[in-house]
C-alpha positions in Angstrom: 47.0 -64.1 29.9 45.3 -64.4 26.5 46.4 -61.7 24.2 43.5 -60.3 22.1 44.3 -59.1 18.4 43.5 -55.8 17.3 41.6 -57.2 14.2 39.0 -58.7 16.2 38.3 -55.3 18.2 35.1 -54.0 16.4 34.6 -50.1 16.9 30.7 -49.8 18.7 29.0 -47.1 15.7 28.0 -43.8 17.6 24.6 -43.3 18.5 23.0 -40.5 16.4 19.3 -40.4 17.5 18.1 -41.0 20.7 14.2 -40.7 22.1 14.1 -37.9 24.0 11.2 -39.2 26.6 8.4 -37.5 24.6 5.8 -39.4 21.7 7.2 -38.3 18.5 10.3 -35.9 19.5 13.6 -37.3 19.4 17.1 -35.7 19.4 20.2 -35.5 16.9 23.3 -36.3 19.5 25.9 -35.1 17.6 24.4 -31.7 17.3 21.5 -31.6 20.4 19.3 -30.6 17.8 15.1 -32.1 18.3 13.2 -33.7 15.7 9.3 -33.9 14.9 9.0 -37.6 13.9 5.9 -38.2 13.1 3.3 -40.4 11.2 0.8 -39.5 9.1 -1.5 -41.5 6.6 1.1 -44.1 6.9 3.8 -41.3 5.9 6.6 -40.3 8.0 8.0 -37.2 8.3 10.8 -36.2 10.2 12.1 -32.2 10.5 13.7 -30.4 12.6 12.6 -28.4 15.3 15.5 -25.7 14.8 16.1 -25.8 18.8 18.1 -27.8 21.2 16.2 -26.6 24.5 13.9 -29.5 25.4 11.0 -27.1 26.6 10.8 -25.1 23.3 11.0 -28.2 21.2 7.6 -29.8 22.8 6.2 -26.4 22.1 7.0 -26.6 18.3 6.3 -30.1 18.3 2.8 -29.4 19.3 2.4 -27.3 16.7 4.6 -28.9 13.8 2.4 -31.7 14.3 -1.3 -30.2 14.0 -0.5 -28.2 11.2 0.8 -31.5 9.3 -2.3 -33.2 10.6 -5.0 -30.7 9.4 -3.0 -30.4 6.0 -3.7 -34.4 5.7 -7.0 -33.8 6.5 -7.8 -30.8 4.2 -6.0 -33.0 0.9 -8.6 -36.0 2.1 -11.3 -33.9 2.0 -10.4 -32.1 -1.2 -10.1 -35.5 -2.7 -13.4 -36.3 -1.7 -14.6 -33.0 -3.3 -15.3 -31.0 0.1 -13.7 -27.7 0.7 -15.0 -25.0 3.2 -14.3 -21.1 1.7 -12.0 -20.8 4.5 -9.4 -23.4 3.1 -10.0 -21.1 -0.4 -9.1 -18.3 1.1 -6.1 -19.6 3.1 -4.5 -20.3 -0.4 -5.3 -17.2 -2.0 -3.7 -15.8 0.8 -1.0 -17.8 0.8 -0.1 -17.2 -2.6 -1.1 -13.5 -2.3 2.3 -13.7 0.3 4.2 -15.2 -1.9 3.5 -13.1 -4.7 6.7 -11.3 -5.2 5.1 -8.8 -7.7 2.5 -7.4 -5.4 4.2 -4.1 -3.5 3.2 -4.6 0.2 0.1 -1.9 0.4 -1.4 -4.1 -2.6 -0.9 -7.2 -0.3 -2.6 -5.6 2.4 -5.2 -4.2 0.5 -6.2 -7.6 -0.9 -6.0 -9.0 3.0 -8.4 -6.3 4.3 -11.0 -7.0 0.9 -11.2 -10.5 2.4 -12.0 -9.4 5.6 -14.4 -7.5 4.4 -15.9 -9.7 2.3 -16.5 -12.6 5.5 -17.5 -9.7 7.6 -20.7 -8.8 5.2 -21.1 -12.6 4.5 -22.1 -14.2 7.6 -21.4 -18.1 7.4 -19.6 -17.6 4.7 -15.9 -19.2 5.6 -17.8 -22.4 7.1 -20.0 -22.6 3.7 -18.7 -25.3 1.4 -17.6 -23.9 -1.7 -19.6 -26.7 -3.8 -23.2 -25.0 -1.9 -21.9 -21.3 -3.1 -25.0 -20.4 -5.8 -24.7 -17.9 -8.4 -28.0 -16.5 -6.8 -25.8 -16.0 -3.3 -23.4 -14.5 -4.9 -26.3 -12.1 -6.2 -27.8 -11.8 -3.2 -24.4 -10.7 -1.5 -23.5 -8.3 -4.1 -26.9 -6.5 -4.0 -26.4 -5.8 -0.5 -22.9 -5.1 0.1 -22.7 -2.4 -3.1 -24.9 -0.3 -0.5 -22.6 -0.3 1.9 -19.2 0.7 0.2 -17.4 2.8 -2.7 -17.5 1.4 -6.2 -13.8 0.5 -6.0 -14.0 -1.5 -2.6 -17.2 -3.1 -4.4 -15.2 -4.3 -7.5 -12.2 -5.5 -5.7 -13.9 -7.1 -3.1 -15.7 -9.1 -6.3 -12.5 -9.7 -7.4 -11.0 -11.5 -4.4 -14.2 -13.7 -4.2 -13.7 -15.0 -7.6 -10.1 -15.6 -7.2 -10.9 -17.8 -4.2 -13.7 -19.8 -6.1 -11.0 -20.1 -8.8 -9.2 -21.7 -6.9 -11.6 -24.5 -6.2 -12.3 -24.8 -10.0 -8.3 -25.6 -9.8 -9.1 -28.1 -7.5 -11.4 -30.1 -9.1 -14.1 -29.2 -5.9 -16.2 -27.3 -8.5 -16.7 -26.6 -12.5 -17.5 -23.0 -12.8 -17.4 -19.8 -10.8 -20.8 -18.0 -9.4 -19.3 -15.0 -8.6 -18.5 -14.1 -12.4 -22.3 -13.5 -12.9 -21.8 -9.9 -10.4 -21.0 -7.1 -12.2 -18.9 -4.5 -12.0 -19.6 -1.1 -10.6 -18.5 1.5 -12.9 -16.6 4.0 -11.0 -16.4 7.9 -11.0 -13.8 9.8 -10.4 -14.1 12.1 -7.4 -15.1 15.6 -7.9 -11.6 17.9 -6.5 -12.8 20.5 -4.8 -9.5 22.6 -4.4 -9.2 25.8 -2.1 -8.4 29.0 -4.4 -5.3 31.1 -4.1 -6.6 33.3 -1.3 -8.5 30.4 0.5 -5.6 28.7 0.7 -3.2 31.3 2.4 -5.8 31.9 5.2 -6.0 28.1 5.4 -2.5 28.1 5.6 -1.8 30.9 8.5 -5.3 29.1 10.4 -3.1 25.8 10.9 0.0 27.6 11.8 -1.7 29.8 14.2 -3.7 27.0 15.7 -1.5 27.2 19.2 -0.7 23.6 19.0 3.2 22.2 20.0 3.4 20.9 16.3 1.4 23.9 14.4 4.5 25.7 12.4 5.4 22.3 11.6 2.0 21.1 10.3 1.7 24.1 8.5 5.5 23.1 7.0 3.9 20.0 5.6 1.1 21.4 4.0 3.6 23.7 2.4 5.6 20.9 1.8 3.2 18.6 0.1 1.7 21.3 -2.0 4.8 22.8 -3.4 6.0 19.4 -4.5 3.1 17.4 -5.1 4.8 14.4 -3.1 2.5 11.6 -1.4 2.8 11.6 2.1 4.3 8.7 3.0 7.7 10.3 0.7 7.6 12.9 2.2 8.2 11.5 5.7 11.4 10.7 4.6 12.6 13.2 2.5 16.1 14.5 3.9 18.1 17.1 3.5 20.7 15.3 1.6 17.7 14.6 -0.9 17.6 18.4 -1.2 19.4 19.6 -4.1 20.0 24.1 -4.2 22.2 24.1 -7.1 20.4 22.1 -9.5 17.2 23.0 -8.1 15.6 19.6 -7.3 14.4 17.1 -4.6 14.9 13.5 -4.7 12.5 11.2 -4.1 13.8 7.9 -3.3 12.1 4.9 -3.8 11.3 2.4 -0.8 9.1 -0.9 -0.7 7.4 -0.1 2.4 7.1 3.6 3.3 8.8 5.1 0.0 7.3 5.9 -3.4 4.4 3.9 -4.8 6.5 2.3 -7.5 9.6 1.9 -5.5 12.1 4.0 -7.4 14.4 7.0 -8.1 12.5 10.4 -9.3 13.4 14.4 -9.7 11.1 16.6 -8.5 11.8 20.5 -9.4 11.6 22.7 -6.7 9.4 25.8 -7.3 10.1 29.3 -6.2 7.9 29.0 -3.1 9.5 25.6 -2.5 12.8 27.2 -2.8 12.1 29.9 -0.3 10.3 27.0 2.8 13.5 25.1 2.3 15.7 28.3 2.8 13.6 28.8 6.0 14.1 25.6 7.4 18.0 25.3 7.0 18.5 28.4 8.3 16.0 27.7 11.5 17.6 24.3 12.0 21.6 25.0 10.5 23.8 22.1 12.9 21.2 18.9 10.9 22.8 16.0 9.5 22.2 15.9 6.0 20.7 12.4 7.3 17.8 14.2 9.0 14.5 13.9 7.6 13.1 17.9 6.3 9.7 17.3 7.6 9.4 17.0 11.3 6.1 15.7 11.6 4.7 12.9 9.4 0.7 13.8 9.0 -1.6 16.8 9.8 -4.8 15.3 8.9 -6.3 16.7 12.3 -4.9 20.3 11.9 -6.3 20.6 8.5 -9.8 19.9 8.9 -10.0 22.2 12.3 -8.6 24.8 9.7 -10.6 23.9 7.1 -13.6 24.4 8.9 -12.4 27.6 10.8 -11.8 28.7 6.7 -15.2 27.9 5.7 -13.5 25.7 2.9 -14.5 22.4 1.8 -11.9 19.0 3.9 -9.0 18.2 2.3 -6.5 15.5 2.8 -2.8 15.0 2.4 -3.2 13.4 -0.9 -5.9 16.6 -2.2 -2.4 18.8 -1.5 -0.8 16.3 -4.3 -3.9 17.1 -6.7 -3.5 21.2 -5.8 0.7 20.8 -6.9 -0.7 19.5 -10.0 -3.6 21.9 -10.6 -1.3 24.7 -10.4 1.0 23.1 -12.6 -1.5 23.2 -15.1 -2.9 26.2 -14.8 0.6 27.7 -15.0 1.0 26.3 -18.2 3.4 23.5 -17.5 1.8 20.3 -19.8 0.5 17.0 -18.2 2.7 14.2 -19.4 5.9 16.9 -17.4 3.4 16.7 -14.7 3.0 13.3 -15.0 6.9 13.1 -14.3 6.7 14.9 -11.3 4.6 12.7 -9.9 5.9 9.9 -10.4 3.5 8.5 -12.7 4.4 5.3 -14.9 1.5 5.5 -17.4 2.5 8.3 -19.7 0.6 11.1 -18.5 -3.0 8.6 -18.7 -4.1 9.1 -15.3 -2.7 12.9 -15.0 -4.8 13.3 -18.2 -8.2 12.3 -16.6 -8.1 13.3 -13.4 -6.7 17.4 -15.0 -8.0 16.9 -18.5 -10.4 19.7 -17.9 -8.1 22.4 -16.8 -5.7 21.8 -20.6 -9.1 22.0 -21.8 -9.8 25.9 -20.1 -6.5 26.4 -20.5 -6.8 25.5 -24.2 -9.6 27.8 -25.0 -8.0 30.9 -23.0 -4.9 30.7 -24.9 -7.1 30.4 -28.4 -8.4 33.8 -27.7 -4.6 35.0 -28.5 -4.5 33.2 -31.8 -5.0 36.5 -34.8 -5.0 36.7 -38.6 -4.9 40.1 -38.4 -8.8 40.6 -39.3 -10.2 40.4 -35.7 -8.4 42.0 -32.1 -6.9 39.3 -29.5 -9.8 38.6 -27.0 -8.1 39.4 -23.8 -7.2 36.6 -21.4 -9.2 35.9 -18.3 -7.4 33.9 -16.8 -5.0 34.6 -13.2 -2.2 33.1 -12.4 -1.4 32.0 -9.3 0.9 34.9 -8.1 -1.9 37.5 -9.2 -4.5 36.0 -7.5 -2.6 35.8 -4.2 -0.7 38.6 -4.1 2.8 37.1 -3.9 3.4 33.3 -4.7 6.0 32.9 -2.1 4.5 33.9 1.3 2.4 30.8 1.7 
């Protein structure tokens, strides 16, 4: 019996791929793990399909490979100096994502400008970019500043010049037709604030409105007007946020529902916001200090029923943001503390020209105090807000 030697025994290498009975999908053995292997443009490309469950693999496979496919295609006709709007914008927005400066409302923002802007363009995403005239652009403009607010004008502008930017990147085109639309200058609106007393009835029409959610409307308005907060930090203000001894809420910054510039900020609570707060603990004692303060995250509905009941002009959550401020002001308190409050980065900028009139009254009623001693001290005019109301605590 022949005796065969070990040194001529040659160890068979273990198969690592194997077809897996499908064009372009084959499997890694020692793992189970499928792989897209595909050609395209005489390139291969082989990735992984993240999944060892045949089914789920042909699914992704479908898909892996038509995306690669119409990528190939889009880089041949880019070369050949072709580009539909609709590739533009698929960058812009694909940088837009990626963008990790923009907060997430910006990000949407820009996404619903570019709906808008297909939506009063007919044709436009099929339109090659090289056909886009300055006198469509014009054309557009013309029209569509008719149909919306200054600012949704000017930004919507703005997104279509980004995405024609991008073709100049290209090479596709050498200039950009949308920089001959201008820009729509845009006013500030007009605040048109309930007074003292207009505001207490306002007030008692929400809470008495019947509703399973009326005190706690009513709360929110409170809320938002004693502390000047947006809406979406209020919804989660909790009661560990609620500081008694020091006399201040905080405001905690988060990048989806918290404050608008995602941080940390102190927000003083006035004597009125002092005494809601007192209310609330003592109405709901056994809460977590986990457990948001407001129990209902908008009103909008309540307040223009009681708006209208009132005879008072609508206001939204974010006019109860300009009142905190307006009161501020009138009380005395100056606009860059305001500022602070809430939660401005600029300096006091924006607080300046959206309140610089009432410094300006303020100004002039406090001048009427200044003497030499020749003339008598004109008397002040002005009321404060616990004179005109009666009691600043009640509402």
């Amino acid at each position: 019996m022949a005796v065969v030697k070990k040194s001529k025994l040659k160890r068979q290498p273990a198969k690592l791929w194997s077809k897996a009975g499908f064009t372009n999908l084959v499997r890694y053995e020692p793992a189970g793990v499928y792989f897209a292997r595909i050609r395209v443009q005489g390139k291969l490309i082989r990735r992984s399909l993240k999944t060892t469950v045949l089914s789920v693999a042909k699914l992704r496979l479908s898909d892996f490979e038509k995306s690669h496919r119409q990528a190939a295609e889009r880089q041949t006709d880019a070369k050949q100096g072709k580009m539909p709007f609709s590739e533009a914008m698929r960058i812009l927005r694909s940088r837009l994502d990626g963008d990790a400066t923009l907060k997430p409302l910006s990000r949407s923002y820009y996404d619903q400008r570019l709906v808008a802007l297909v939506k009063s363009w007919p044709g436009l995403e099929q339109k090659d970019v090289r056909t886009i005239a300055k006198s469509d652009c014009l054309d557009w403009a013309a029209k569509f500043a008719k149909a919306t607010c200054a600012s949704a004008f000017n930004n919507t502008v703005s997104v279509l010049r980004r995405a024609l930017d991008i073709a100049i990147e290209l090479g596709i085109r050498y200039d950009n037709p949308a920089t001959a639309i201008k820009r729509v200058s845009v006013h500030p609106k007009a605040l048109r604030l309930p007074e003292f007393t207009q505001f207490t009835r306002f007030l008692q029409t929400v809470e008495s409105a019947g509703g399973r959610d009326s005190r706690k409307c009513a709360d929110l308005v409170r809320f938002l007007a004693f502390g000047g907060f947006r809406i979406s930090e209020a919804a989660n203000v909790t009661w560990a946020d609620c500081n008694f001894t020091k006399g201040e809420i905080t405001v905690r910054g988060d990048v989806v529902t918290g404050t608008k510039n995602s941080e940390v900020r102190k927000v003083p609570m006035i004597a009125d916001m002092v005494t809601l707060l007192n209310r609330l603990r003592q109405q709901r004692p056994d809460e977590g200090q986990d457990v948001r303060v407001m129990q209902v995250k908008e009103c909008q509905k309540s307040m223009e029923r009681a708006a209208k009941l009132v005879g008072m002009p609508r206001i939204t959550h974010h006019d109860l943001r300009h009142l905190f401020a307006t009161r501020c002001i009138e009380a005395g308190v100056d606009i860059p503390t305001v500022s602070r409050w809430l939660g401005h980065k600029d300096g006091g900028a924006l607080a300046m020209k959206t309140y610089g009139h009432l410094r300006d009254e303020h100004s002039v009623n406090m001048a009427k105090k200044v003497t030499f001693g020749t003339a008598t001290p004109q008397p002040d005019t002005t009321t404060t807000p616990r004179d005109a109301s009666g009691s600043g605590s009640h509402v």
